[in-house]
Steps between C-alpha positions, in 0.01 A plus 500: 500500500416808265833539195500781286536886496228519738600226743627647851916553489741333772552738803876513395342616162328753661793622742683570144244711374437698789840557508484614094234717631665637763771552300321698259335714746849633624612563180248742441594652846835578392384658167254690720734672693748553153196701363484727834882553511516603150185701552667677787779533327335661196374769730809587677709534210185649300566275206161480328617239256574263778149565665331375194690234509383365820141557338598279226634210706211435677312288233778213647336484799178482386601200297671346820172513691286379256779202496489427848088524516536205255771314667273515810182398333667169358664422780106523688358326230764222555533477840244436805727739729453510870414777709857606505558430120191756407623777703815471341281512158326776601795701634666460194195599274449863743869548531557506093217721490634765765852463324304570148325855680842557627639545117232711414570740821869491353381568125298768678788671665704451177238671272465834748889449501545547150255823558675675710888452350397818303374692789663709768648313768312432828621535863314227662572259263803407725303264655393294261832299504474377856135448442533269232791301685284482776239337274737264300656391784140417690413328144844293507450381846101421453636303183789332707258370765260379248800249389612456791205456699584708721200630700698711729721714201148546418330680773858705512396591150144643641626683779777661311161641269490822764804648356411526138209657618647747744713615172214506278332778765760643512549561160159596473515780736838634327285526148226685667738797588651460219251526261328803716822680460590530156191383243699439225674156725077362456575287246803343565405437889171341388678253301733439840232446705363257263878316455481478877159396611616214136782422787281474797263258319797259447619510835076429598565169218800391666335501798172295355771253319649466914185423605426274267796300585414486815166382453655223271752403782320507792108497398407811719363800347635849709319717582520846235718727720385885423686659241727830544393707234389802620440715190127452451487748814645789285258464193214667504184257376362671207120568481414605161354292296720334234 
């Protein structure tokens, strides 16, 4: 029988650490959706110094992913895991990843936060708030069922994906008029529209996390159901050259 570092662990070895992993991987969840609340929260209350701050936390979760990639990689190199075993690897490994671009949609939000505490205020940006608990929540459940196992809170997760969208259009029609009516609201809308489609992304990632928990769970890949966003139909392409 192979001993030392490289010699396979007992499965009850292995059950630990994919529970360590696991473990890990929610924890960056729930610092995930701290960094959007506090982003959101920046932007209601236009507090610029607390936007910045959301920008600055993010290096955390960069170190938490690069953590967990490692975790996973010993516990491959260790381990001759099963069919079920490597999906739970891999799930793990994409997951920390999604959570990682999550941060940096927050950190996004937070920055254009912090740019508009100084500007005049912005009708629209009422719904931003539900937007954003629409996405955290859809990013809490994704991040229960991946825990839990829980293939069916996870295709709730995806279907619940329609109604971040339907806000983000929304939204995006609102800033249109907006903008067209008074020039001088350009600025401040275009860093909205940006905050919001930052929001819509993380509700599409919470729905990528749900189905890669259900992939993990059940072994079926769905099939992509067609997204809502409808705004591509209200930009014109441009044709100059760049």
């Amino acid at each position: 029988m192979a001993t030392g570092p490289d010699a396979p662990r007992p499965s009850g070895r292995f059950d630990e650490e994919i529970d360590e992993l696991r473990t890990l991987v929610s924890e960056m969840g729930g610092l995930a959706e701290a960094q959007i609340a506090t982003a959101i929260d920046a932007l209601v209350r236009r507090d610029g110094d607390l936007g910045l701050h959301v920008a600055e936390a993010d290096a955390e979760l960069d170190r938490m992913e690069a953590e967990a990639e490692a975790k996973a990689v010993a516990i491959i190199a260790g381990t001759a895991p099963g069919a079920e075993g490597l999906r739970e690897l891999v799930a793990a490994l994409k997951i920390s990843a999604i959570i990682e671009r999550i941060g940096d949609y927050a950190k996004n939000i937070g920055k254009r936060a912090s740019s508009m505490a100084a500007a005049a205020p912005v009708q629209p940006v009422a719904i931003i708030p539900e937007m954003g608990r629409l996405a955290s929540s859809m990013l809490k459940d994704a991040l229960d069922a991946y825990v839990e196992r829980d293939a069916r809170l996870a295709l709730d997760v995806m279907m619940r994906d329609t109604s971040v969208d339907d806000l983000y259009n929304s939204l995006f029609r609102s800033l249109l008029t907006y903008m067209m009516e008074n020039p001088h609201h350009i600025t401040p809308s275009a860093h909205l529209l940006f905050i919001a489609k930052n929001i819509e992304r993380i509700g599409d990632h919470a729905t990528n996390i749900a189905e890669m928990v259900h992939f993990q769970v059940t072994g079926q890949h769905l099939v992509e159901r067609p997204k809502a966003d409808q705004t591509p139909l209200f930009i014109q392409p441009r044709t100059d050259n760049p």
